[in-house]
ROFINU-191896 format. One record per residue (C-alpha): residue number from 0; residue in three letters; x negated, y negated, z. Coordinates in steps of 0.05 Angstrom, whole numbers, plus 5000, padded with zeros to 4 digits. Each point is the difference from the previous one (the first is absolute). Layout:
residues N
- NUM, ala, X, Y, Z $
...
end
This chain:
residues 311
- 0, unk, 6880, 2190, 5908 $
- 1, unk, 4968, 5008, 5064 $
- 2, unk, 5028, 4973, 5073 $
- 3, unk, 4975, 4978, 5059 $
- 4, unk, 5029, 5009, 5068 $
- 5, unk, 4974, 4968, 5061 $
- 6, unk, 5000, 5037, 5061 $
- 7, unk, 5026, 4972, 5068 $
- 8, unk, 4960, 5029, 5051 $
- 9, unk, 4970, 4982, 5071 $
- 10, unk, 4933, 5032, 4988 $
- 11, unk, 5020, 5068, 5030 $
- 12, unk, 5064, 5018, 4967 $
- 13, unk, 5046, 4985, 4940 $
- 14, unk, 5059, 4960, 5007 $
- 15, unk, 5067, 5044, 4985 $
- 16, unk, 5011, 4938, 4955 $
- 17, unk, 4946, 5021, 4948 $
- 18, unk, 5029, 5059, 4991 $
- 19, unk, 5066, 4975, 4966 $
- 20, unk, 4960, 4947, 4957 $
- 21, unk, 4957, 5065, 4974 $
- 22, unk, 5065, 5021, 4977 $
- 23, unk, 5024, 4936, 4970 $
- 24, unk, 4931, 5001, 4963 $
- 25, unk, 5015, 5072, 4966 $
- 26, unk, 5066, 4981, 4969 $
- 27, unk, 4953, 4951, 4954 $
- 28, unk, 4978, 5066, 4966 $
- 29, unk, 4932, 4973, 4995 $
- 30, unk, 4934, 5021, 5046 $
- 31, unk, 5009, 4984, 5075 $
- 32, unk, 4937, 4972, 5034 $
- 33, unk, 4997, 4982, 5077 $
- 34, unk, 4963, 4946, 5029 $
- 35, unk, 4973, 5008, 5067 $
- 36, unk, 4965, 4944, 5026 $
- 37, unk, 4977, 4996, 5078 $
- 38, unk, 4947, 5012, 5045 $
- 39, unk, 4980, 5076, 5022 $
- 40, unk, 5066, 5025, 4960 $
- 41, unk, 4972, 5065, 4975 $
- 42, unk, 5054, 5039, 5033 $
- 43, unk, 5051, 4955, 4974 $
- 44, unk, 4972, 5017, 4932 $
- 45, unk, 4995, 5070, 5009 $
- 46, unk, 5069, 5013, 5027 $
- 47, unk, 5023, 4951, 4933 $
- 48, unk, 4956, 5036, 4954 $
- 49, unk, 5057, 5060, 5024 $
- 50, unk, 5076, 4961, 4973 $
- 51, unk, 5024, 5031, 4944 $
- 52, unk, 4997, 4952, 4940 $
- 53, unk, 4931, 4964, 5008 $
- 54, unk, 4949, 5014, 4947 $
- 55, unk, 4940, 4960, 5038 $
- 56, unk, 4996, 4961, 5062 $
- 57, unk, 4955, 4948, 5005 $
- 58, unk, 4965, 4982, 5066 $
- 59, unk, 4978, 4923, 5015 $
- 60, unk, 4953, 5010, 5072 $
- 61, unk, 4977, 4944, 5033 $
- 62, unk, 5009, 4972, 5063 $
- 63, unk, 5025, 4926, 4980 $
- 64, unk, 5057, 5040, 4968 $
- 65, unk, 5020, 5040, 5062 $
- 66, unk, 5029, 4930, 5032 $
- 67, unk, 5055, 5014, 4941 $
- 68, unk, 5001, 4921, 4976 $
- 69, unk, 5040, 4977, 4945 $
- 70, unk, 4929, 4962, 4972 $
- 71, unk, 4963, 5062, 5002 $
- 72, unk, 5045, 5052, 4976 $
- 73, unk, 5027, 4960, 4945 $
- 74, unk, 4933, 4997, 4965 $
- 75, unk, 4986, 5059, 5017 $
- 76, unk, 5066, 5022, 4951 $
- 77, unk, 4977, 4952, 4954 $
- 78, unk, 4933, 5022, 4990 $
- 79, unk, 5026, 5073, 4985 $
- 80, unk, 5049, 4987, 4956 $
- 81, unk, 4958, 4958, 4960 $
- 82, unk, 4947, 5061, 5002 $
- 83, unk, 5052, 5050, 4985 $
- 84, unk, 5048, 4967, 4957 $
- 85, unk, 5059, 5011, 5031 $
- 86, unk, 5078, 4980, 4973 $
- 87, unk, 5030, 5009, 5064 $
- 88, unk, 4987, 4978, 5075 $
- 89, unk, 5046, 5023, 5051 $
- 90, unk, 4999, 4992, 5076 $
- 91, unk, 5067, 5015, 5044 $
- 92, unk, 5043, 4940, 5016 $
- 93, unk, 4974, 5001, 5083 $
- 94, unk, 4963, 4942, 5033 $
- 95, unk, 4940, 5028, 4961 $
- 96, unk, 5021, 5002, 4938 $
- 97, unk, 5040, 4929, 5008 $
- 98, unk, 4929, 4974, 5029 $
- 99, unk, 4956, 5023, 4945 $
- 100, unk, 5031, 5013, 4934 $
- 101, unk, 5025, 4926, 4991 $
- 102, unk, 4932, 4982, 5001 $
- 103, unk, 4979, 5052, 4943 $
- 104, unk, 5055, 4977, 4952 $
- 105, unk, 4974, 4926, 5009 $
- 106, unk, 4912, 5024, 4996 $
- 107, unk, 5038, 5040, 4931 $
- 108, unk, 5041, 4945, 4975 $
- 109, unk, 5059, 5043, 4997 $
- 110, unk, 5081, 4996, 5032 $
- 111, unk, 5007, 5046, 5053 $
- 112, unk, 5059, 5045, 5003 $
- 113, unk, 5017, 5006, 5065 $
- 114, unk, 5042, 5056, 5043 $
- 115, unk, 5024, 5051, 4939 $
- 116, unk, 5047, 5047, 5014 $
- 117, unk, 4994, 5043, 4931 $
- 118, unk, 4960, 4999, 4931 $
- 119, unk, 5039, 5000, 4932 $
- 120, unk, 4933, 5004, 4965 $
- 121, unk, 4917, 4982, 5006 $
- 122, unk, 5024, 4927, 4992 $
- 123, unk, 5080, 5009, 5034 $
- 124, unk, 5013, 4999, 5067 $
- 125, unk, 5059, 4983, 5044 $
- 126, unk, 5001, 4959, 5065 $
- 127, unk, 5048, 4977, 5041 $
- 128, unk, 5026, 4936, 5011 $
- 129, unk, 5054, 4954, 5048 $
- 130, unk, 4978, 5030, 5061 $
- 131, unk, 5019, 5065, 4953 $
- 132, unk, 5062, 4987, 4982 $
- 133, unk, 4974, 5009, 4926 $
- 134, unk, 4950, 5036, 4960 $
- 135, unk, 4965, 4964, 4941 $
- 136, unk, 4962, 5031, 4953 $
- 137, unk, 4927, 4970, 4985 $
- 138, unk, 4956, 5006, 4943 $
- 139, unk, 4929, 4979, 5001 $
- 140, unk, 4954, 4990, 4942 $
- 141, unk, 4939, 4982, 5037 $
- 142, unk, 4942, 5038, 4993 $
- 143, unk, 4992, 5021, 5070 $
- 144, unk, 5063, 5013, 5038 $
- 145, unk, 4987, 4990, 5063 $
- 146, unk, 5065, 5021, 5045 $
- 147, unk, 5014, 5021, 5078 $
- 148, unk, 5050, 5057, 5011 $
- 149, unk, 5054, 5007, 5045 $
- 150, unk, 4978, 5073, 5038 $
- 151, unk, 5079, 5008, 5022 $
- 152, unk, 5017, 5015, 4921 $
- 153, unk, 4936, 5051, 4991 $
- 154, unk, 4999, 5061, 5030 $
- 155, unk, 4929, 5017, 5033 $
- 156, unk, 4949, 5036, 4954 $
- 157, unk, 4983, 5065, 5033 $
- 158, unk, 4933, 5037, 4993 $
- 159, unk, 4968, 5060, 4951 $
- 160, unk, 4969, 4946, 4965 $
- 161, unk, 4920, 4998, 4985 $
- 162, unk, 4976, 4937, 4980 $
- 163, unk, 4927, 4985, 4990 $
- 164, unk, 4972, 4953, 5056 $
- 165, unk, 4955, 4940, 4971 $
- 166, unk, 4960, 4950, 5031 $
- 167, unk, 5008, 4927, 4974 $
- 168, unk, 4950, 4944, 5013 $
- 169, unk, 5029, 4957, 5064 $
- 170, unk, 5010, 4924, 4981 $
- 171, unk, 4967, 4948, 5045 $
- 172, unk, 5024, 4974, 5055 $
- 173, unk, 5044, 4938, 4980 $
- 174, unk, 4988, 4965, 5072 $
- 175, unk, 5064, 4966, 4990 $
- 176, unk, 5035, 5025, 5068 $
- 177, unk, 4977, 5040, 5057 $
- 178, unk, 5047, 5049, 5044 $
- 179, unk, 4992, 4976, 5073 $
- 180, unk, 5051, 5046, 5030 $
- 181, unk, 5049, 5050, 4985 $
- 182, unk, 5056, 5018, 5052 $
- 183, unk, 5038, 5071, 4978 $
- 184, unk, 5072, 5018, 5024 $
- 185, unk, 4987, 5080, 5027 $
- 186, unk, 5057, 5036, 5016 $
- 187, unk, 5012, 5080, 5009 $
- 188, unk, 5068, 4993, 4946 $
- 189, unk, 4993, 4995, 4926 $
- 190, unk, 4975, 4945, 4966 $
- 191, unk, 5063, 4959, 4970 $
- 192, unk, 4990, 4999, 4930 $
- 193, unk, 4985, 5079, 4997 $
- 194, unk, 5051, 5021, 5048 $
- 195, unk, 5054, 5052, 4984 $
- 196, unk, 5040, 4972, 5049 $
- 197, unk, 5011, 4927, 5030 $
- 198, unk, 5043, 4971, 5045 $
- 199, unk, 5011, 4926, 4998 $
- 200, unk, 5027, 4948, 5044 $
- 201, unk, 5030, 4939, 4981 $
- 202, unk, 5022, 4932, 5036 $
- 203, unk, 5060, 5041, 5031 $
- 204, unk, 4952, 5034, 5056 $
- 205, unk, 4999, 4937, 5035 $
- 206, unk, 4933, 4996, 5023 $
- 207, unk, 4930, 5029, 5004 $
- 208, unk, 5010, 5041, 5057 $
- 209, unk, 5060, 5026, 4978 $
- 210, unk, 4961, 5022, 4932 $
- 211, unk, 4962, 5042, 5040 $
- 212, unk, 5044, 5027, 5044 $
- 213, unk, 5057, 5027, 4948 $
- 214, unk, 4957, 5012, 4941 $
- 215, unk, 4937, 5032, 5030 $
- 216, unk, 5025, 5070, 5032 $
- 217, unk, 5050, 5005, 4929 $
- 218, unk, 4930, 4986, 4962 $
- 219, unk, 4967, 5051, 5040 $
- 220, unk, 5057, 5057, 4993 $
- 221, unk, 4997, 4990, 4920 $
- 222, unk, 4927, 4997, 4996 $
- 223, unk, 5015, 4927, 4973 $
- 224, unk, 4954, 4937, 4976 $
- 225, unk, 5028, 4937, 5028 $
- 226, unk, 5022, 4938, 4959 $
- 227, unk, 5046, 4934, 5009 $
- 228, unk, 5030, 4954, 4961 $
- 229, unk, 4972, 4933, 4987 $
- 230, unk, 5045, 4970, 5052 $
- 231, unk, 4978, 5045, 5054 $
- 232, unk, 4929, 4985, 4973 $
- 233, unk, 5014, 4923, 5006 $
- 234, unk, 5035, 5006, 5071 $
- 235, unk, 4941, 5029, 5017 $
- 236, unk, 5027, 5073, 5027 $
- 237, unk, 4931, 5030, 4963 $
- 238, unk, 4945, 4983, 4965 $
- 239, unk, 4996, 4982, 4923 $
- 240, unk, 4970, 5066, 4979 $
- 241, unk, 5076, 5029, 5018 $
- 242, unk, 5033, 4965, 4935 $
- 243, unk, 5030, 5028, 4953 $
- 244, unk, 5031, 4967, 4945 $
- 245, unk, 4984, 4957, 4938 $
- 246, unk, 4942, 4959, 5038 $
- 247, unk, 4991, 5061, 5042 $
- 248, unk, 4989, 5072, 4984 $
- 249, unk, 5031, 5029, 4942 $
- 250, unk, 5020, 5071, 5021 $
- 251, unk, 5039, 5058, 4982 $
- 252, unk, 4999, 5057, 5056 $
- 253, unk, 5048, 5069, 4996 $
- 254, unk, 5033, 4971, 5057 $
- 255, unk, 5014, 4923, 5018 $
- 256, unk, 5033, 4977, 5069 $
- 257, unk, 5024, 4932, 5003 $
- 258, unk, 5022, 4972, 5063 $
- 259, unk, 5029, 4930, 5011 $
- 260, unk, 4984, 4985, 4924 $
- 261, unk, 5051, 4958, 4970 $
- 262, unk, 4965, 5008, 4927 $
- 263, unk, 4971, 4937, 4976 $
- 264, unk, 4994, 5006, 4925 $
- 265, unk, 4921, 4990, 5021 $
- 266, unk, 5000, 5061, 5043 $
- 267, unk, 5038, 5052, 4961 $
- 268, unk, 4943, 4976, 4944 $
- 269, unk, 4953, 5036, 5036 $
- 270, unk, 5036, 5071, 5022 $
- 271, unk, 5061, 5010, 4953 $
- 272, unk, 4963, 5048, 4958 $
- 273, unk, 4999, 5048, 5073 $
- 274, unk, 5032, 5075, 4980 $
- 275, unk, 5052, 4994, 5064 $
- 276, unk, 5015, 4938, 5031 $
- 277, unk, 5031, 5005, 5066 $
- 278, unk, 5031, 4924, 5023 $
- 279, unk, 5015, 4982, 5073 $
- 280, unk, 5047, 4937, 5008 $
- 281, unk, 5055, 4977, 5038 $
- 282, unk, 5032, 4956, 4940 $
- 283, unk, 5022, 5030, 4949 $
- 284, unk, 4987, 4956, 4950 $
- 285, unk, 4934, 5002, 5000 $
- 286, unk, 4962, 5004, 4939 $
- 287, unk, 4964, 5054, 5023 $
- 288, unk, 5054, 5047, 4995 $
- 289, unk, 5003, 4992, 4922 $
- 290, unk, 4932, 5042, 4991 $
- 291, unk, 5007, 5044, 5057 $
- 292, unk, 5018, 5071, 4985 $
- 293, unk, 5026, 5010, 5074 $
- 294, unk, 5025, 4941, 5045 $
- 295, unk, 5026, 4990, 5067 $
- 296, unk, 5038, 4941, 5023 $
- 297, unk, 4980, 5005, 5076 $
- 298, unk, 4966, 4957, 5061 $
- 299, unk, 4921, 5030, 4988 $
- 300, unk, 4993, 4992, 5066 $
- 301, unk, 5047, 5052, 5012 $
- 302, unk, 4985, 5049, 4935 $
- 303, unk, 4932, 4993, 4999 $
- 304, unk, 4987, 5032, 5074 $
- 305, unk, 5050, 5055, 4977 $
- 306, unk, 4978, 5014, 4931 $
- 307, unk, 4929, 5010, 5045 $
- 308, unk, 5026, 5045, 5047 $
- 309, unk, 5028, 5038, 4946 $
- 310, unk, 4941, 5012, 4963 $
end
């Protein structure tokens, strides 16, 4: 039994993401391959070729696969697991992996189990399910599983690993899209779905500016990544890429702050699984307060400048 992991990458650097998913791969107990497909990504290899837990990773250079596109990439991972003979295709459950690994399961004729939280077995796995209010437990007798991995229930694979680095023959360009642009979000905090900490605003900051103004300096004492509920997201008090919940980012930080965040059933999807959960809200009732391990029933615009000037 041998697996194949696609990397998430930007060219330069691995995504923290792959690093769970290697981990998710080695509880399969069978041979863990990595798929690296991009343009100019032999530092991404080489740094890969360094996680404990590989046995080969596979390198895919060409520069119709540095644009990252769901056409390219996908037969890209179809071509080398049709080489290589692979039972298993795994990706984590990001934008990438969403964009991509669909596609694969349809080119292999195969269901695609999406967003597993454990594995029971090479053919077992468990997922969750009503916004993750339940777990069910999936069994798949296709020949190729092909599955996407939620990173939050995987911890990272670290390195002392020395896997073989291999070059594979680069498909064709499929000419079926073309990237025109590509706007990034750069910011000096931590990116969202790697953070350690996050603190989180919710409809209950009142505004934009108000977002900023309370959340901010507390972000900047803790060393914080910034998120929002989907209200806050709708209102339009930040930008999309702020989410966090089940159509947002799925995250579970050491520390989560949630400010003005009632707890829509939708929200606490995505950042229930959080080791503390601190909950800021003047009612009492809020459903927040249910998964928080500490909660304050308080006006944030008064605790949240003092909790600050504590810190």
């Amino acid at each position: 039994m041998t697996i194949l992991v696609v990397a998430e990458h930007d060219n330069a650097a691995l995504k923290s993401a792959t690093l769970n998913t290697v981990t998710a791969a080695a509880r399969l107990g069978g041979e863990v391959h990595l798929l690296v497909a991009g343009a100019g990504v032999g530092g991404v290899a080489e740094s890969a070729a360094k996680l404990a837990g590989l046995a080969k990773v596979l390198v895919a250079d060409a520069a119709h696969l540095g644009e990252q596109s769901a056409e390219n990439v996908a037969a890209q991972i179809l071509a080398v697991v049709q080489a290589g003979g692979y039972s298993h295709v795994l990706a984590p459950a990001t934008t990438f992996g969403k964009n991509v690994l669909p596609r694969v399961a349809a080119l292999l004729d195969v269901a695609q189990i999406s967003d597993i939280v454990g594995i029971e077995a090479s053919d077992t796995f468990v997922r969750p399910i009503y916004a993750g209010n339940a777990l069910a437990t999936v069994k798949s007798a296709d020949a190729v599983k092909v599955i996407t991995v939620r990173t939050t229930a995987f911890e990272a694979a670290g390195e002392g690993g020395g896997a073989a680095v291999a070059a594979v023959d680069a498909v064709a360009d499929s000419g079926q899209s073309k990237l025109v642009s590509r706007e990034l979000t750069k910011s000096a905090r931590p990116e969202l779905g790697a953070a350690k900490i996050i603190v989180s605003g919710g409809r209950g900051v009142g505004s934009g500016e108000n977002y900023h103004r309370l959340l901010e300096p507390l972000a900047d004492k803790l060393g914080a990544a910034l998120g929002a509920s989907r209200a806050a997201v709708d209102a339009g008090f930040v930008p999309n890429d702020y989410q966090v919940g089940q159509t947002g980012k799925i995250v579970a930080p050491q520390l989560y702050v949630a400010v003005g965040i009632s707890g829509a059933i939708q929200h606490l999807a995505g950042m229930k699984d959080s080791k503390v959960i601190v909950a800021i809200n003047k009612d009492p009732e809020a459903p927040i307060f249910q998964v928080a391990d500490y909660g304050l029933v308080a006006d944030l615009f008064e605790a949240v400048p003092q909790l600050t000037s504590s810190l």
